[in-house]
N, C-alpha and C positions, 0 to 999 in steps of 0.2 A: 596421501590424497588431500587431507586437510593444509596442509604446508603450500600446496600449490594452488587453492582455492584462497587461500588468507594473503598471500604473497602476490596474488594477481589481480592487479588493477581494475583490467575488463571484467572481470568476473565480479568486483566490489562494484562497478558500474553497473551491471546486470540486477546484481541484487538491489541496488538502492533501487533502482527505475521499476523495479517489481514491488519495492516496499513501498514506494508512494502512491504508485497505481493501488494498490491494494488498500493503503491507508484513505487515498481520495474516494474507492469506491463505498469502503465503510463511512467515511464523514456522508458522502450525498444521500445513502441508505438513508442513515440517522435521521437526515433534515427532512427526507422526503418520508418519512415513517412520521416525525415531530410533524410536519408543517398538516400533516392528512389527518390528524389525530385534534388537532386545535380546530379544523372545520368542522369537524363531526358536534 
């Protein structure tokens, strides 16, 4: 199963487009956790 997930394009597409989604949601968390935290 592994062999045909590593060897598959689409599937290495799916994963990046999930890790950036995921990474961009934790970066705007952060800034919007920072930015509410310097008003206070």
């Amino acid at each position: 199963m592994w062999d045909l997930i590593l060897n598959d394009p689409v599937a290495w597409g799916s994963i990046l487009g999930i890790g950036i989604i995921v990474a961009m949601g934790a970066f705007y968390t952060y800034l919007f956790i920072h930015n509410t935290k310097e008003n206070r």
